[in-house]
C-alpha positions as CSV (number, residue, x, y, z in Angstrom):
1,X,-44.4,135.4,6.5
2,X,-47.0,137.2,4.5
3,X,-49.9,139.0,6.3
4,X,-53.6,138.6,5.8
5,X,-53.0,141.7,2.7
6,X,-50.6,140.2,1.0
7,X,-53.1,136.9,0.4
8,X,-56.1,138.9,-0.3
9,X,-55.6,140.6,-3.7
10,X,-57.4,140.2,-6.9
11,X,-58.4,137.5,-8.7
12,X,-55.7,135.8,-11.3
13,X,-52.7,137.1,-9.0
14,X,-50.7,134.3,-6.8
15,X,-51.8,136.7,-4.0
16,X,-55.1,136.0,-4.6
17,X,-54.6,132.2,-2.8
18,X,-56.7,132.1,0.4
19,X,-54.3,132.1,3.2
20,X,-52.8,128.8,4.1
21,X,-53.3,126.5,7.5
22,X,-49.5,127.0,9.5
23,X,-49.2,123.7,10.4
24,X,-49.3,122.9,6.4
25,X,-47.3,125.6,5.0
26,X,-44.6,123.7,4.6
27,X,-45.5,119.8,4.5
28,X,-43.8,119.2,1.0
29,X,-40.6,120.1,2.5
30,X,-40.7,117.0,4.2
31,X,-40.3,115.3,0.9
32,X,-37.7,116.9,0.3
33,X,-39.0,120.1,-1.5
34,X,-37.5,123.8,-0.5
35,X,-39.5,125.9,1.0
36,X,-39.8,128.1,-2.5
37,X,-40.5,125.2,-4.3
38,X,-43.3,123.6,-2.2
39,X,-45.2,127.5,-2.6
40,X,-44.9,127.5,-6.1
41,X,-45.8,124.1,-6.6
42,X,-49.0,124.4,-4.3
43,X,-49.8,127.4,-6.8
44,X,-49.3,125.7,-10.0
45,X,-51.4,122.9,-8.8
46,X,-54.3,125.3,-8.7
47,X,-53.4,127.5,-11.7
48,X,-52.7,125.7,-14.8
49,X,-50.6,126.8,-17.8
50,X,-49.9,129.8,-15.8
51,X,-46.9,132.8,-16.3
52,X,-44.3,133.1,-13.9
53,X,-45.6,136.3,-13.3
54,X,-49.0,135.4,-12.1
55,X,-47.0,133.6,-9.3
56,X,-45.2,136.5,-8.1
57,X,-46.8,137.8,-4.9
58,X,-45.2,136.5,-1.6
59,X,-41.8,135.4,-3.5
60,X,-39.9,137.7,-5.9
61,X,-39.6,137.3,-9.5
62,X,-36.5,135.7,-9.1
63,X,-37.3,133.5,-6.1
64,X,-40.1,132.6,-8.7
65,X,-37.8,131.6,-11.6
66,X,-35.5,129.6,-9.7
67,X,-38.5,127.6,-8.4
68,X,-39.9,126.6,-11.2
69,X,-36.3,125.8,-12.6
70,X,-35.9,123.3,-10.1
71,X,-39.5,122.1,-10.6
72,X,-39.3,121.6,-14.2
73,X,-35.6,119.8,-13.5
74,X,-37.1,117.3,-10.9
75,X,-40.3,116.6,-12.7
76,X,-42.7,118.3,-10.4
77,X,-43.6,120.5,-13.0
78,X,-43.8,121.2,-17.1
79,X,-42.9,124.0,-19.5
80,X,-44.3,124.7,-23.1
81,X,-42.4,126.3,-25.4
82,X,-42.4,130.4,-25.3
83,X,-45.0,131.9,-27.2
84,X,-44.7,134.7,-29.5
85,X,-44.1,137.3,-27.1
86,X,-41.4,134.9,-25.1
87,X,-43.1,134.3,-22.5
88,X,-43.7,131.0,-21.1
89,X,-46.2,128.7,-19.3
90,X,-46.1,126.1,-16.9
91,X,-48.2,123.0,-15.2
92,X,-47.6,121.4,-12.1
93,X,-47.3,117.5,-13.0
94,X,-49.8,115.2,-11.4
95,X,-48.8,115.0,-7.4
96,X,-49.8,111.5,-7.3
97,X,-47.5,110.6,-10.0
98,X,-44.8,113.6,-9.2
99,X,-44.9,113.1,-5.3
100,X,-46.0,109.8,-4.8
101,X,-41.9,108.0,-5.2
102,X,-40.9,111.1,-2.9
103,X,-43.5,109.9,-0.3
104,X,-42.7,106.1,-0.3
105,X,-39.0,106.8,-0.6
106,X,-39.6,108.8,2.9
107,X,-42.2,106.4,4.1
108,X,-39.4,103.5,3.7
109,X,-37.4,105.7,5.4
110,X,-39.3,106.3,8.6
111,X,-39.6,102.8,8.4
112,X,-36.3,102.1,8.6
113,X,-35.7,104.7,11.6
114,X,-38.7,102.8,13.5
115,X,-36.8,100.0,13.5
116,X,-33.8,101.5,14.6
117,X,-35.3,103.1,17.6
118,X,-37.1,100.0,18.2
119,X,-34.1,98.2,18.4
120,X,-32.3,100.9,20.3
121,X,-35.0,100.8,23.0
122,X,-34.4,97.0,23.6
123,X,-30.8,97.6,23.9
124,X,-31.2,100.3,26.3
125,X,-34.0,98.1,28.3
126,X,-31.5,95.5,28.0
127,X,-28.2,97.6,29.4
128,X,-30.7,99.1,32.4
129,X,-32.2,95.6,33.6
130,X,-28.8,94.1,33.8
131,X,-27.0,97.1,35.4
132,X,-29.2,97.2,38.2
133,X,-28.7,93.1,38.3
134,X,-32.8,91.9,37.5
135,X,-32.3,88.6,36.9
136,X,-35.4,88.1,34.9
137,X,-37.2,90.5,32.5
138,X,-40.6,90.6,30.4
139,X,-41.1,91.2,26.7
140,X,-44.8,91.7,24.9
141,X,-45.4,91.0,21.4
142,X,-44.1,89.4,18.7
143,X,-41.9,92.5,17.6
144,X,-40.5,92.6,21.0
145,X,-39.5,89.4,21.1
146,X,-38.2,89.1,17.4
147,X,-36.1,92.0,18.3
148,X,-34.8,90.4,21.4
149,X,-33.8,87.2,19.7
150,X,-31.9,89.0,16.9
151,X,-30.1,91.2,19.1
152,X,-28.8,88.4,22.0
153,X,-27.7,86.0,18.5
154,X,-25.8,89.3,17.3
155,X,-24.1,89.5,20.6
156,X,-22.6,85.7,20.5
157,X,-19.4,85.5,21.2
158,X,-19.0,81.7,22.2
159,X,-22.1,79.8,21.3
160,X,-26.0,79.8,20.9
161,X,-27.9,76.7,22.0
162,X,-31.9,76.2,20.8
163,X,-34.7,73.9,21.6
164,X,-37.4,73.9,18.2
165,X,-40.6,72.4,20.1
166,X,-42.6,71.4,17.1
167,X,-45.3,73.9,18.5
168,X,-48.9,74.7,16.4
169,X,-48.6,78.6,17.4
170,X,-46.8,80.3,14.7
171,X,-43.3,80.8,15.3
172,X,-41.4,84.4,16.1
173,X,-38.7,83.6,14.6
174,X,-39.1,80.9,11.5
175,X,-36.3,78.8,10.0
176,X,-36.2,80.7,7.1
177,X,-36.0,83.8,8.8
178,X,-33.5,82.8,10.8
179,X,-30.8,81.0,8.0
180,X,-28.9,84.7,7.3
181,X,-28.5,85.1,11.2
182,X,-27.2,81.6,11.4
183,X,-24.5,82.2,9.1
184,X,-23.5,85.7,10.2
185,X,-23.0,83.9,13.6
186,X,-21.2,80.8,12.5
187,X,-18.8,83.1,10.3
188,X,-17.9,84.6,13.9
189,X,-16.6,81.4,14.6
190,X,-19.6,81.1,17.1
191,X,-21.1,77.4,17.7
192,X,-24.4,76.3,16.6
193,X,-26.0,73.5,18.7
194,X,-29.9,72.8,18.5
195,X,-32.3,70.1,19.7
196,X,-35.6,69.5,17.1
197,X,-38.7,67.6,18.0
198,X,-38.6,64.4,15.1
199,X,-41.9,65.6,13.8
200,X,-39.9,68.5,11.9
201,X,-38.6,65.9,10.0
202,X,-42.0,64.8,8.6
203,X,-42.1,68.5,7.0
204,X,-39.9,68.5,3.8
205,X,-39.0,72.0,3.5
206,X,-37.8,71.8,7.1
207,X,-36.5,68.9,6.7
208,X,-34.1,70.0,3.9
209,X,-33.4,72.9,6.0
210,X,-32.1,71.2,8.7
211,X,-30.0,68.9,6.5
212,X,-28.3,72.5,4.8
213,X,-28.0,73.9,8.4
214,X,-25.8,70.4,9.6
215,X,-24.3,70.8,6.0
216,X,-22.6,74.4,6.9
217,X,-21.8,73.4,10.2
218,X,-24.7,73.0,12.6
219,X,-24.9,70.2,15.6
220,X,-28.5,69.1,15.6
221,X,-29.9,66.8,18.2
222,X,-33.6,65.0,16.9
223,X,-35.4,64.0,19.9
224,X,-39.3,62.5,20.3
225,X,-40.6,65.5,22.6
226,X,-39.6,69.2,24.2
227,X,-41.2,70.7,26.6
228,X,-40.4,74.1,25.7
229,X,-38.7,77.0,23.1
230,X,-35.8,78.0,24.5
231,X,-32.6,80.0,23.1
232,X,-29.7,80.5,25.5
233,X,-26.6,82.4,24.0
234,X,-22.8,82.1,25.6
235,X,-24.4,80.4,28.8
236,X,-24.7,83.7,30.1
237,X,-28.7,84.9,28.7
238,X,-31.8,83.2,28.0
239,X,-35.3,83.3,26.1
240,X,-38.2,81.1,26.9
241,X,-41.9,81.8,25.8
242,X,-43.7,82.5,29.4
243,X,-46.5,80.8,28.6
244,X,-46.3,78.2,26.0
245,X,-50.0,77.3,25.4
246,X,-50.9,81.2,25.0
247,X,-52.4,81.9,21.8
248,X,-52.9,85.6,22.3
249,X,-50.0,88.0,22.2
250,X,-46.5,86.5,23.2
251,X,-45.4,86.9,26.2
252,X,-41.5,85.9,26.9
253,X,-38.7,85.9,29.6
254,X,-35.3,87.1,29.2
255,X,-33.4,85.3,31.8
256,X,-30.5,86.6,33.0
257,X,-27.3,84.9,34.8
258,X,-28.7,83.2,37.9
259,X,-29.5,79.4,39.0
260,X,-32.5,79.8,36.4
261,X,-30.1,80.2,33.9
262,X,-28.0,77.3,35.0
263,X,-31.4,75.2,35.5
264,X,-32.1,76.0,31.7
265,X,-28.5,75.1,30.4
266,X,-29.2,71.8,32.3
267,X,-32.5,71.1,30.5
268,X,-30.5,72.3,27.1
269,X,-27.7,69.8,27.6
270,X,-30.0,66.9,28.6
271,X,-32.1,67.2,25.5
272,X,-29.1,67.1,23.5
273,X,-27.4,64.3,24.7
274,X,-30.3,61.9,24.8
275,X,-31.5,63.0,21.4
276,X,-30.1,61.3,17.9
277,X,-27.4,63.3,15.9
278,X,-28.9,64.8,12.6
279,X,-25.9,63.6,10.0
280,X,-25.4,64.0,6.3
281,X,-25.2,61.2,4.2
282,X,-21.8,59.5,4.5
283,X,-20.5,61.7,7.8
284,X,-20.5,58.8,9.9
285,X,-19.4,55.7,7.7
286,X,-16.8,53.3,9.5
287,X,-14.5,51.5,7.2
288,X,-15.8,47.7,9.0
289,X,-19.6,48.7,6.9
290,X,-20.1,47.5,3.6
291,X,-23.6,49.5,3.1
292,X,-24.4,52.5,1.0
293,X,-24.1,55.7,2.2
294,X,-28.1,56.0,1.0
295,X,-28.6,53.0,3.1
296,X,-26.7,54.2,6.0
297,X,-29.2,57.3,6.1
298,X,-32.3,55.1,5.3
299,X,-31.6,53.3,8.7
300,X,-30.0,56.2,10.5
301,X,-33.6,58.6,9.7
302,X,-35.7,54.8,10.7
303,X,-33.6,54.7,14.0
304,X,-35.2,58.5,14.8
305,X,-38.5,57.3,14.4
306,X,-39.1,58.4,10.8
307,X,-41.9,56.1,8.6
308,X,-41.2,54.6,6.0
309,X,-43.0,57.1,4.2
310,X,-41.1,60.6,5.5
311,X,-38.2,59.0,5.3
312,X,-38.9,59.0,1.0
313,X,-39.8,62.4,1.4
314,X,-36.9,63.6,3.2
315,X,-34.3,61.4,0.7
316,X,-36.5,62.2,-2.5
317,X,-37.4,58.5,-3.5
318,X,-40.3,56.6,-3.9
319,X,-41.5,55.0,-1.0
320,X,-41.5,51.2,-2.0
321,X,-38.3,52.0,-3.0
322,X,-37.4,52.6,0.8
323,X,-38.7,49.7,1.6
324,X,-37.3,47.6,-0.8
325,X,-33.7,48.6,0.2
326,X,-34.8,48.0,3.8
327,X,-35.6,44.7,3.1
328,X,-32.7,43.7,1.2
329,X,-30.5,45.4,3.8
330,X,-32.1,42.8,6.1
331,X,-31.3,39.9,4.0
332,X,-28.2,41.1,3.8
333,X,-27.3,41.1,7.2
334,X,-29.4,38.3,8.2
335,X,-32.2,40.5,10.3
336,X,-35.9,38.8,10.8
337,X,-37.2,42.0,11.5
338,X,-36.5,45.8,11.8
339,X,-35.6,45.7,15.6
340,X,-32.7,43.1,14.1
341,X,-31.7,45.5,11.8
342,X,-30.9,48.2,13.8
343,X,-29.5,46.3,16.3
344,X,-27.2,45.2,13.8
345,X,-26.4,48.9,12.3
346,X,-25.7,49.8,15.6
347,X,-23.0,47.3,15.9
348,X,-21.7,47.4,12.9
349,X,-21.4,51.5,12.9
350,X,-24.3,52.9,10.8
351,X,-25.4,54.9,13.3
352,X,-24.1,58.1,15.3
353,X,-22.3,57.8,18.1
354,X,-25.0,58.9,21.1
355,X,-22.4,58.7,23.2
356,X,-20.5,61.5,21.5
357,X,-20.6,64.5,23.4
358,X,-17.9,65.9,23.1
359,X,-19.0,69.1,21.7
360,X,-21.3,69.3,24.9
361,X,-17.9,68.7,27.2
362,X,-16.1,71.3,25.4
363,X,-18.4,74.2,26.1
364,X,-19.4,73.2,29.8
């Protein structure tokens, strides 16, 4: 390190730079800079269309050279052509423009390494709370939770089981965000099962969410009302909000194996047997039905509790065109009125089996 002398000298030599703080001698190195080249730099940003020789003073000559060589390589600096005696001058480039992709590049980075240590902290909450057998923990915050939920769905081995309240607080987890983790999951071989409040079926983004999610593989269960969010992975871990109605910071419990745990498998099951089976178009046709398949999932969608009106949305037709084919359906069964109807498709095997649970037995 250079004493107090060797900063001090006369003006228009590199030792003439006022001594620098310690703690910032070497800051550019943390974008990636060598030690050399963040001095040099720091001098050419102060002394423009400069000689390498004016930047001799706490480096040697060649230490000097080689800098600026790697400068000039990686941008951070310019060189004009020699001048009639050879020699040749430099500028450092602008460190906004020179520095600025070094610094995001490192900023993404950190970012990245947050996240890690983030998750790494849950798993290592995670790990203590159950070796020392608590059966219930607490999380705080959105990223906390978030974190949580991603890590207990990447640990599925058997099955993950959900209840979507149709809540107005914004959700940790979305539908969207959660679409890759569904498939990374069900490519695992891992079962999907999920119970949705109907009123998600008014929405038509979620709507045709849903409909992909039973497409690749999903059992969905549409009820009229839950009381709750709830995740519970491989029977064995659960996550419900701890207060439901909080619009402040999330608060949530991790619920670990214990007759809690078995009390919220209970509710799980329930919900999903009572509710209606979310179907694609066609899935659940018997050969007895001479209906459409479009017509099959006009009155299977009415049966949930749809209106005329979401039901158009969620098919993509007009509404008096839904009502027009439920009116002719009714003629052509001989129905007075709606009720008729779906008494009717029940019997004749329009609609999903509710008494199908066989998915439910084989993972009790």
């Amino acid at each position: 390190m250079a004493d107090a002398e060797t900063w001090g000298g006369e003006p228009g030599r590199a030792d003439a730079v006022g001594p620098r703080d310690p703690v910032d001698a070497s800051l550019l190195t943390m974008l990636g800079l060598g030690p050399d080249e963040d001095a040099v730099y720091r001098l050419l940003v102060d002394r423009p269309d400069c000689e390498p020789v004016a930047l001799v003073g706490s480096l040697s000559a060649a230490a000097v050279a080689g800098a600026l060589d790697s400068l000039v390589e990686r941008g951070l600096a310019s060189a004009d052509l020699p001048d009639s005696r050879g020699a040749v001058r430099y500028r450092a480039a602008s460190p906004v423009l020179a520095l600025g992709p070094l610094l995001e590049s490192r900023r993404s980075a950190l970012h990245r390494v947050e996240s890690l240590v983030g998750d790494l902290s849950e798993r290592h909450r995670s790990a203590q709370m159950y070796g020392a057998g608590a059966p219930v923990e607490v999380l705080t915050g959105s990223a906390a939770i978030r974190r949580r939920l991603l890590t207990m769905q990447q640990r599925a081995t058997r099955e993950v089981c959900t209840l979507v309240p149709k809540n107005p607080a914004p959700a940790v987890l979305t539908f969207q965000d959660n679409r890759e983790m569904d498939s990374e999951v069900m490519g695992r071989g891992v079962t999907l099962r999920s119970v949705v409040e109907r009123a998600w079926l008014e929405q038509p983004v979620a709507a045709a969410l849903l409909t992909s999610s039973v497409a690749e593989g999903q059992h969905i269960s549409v009820t009229e009302r839950l009381p709750i969010k709830l995740v519970i992975v491989d029977r064995r871990i659960a996550l419900l909000p701890l207060d439901p109605e909080r619009e402040r910071e999330p608060v949530a419990l991790v619920v670990h194996r214990t007759g809690l745990l078995t009390a919220l498998v209970s509710l799980f099951e329930e919900h999903f047997e009572k509710g209606w089976r979310l179907t694609l178009p066609g899935t659940e046709q018997r050969e007895e039905s001479s209906a459409a398949a479009i017509d099959r999932q006009i009155v299977a969608l009415l049966h949930v509790g749809l209106t005329d009106a979401a039901i158009a949305r969620q098919l993509g037709m007009g509404h008096r065109t839904v009502q027009r084919r439920l009116h002719a359906l009714m003629d052509e069964v001989g129905a007075a009125t709606r009720f008729q109807l779906g008494w009717y498709a029940a019997r004749a095997g329009w609609l999903p089996d509710a008494s199908d649970n066989s998915v439910a037995r084989a993972h009790s």
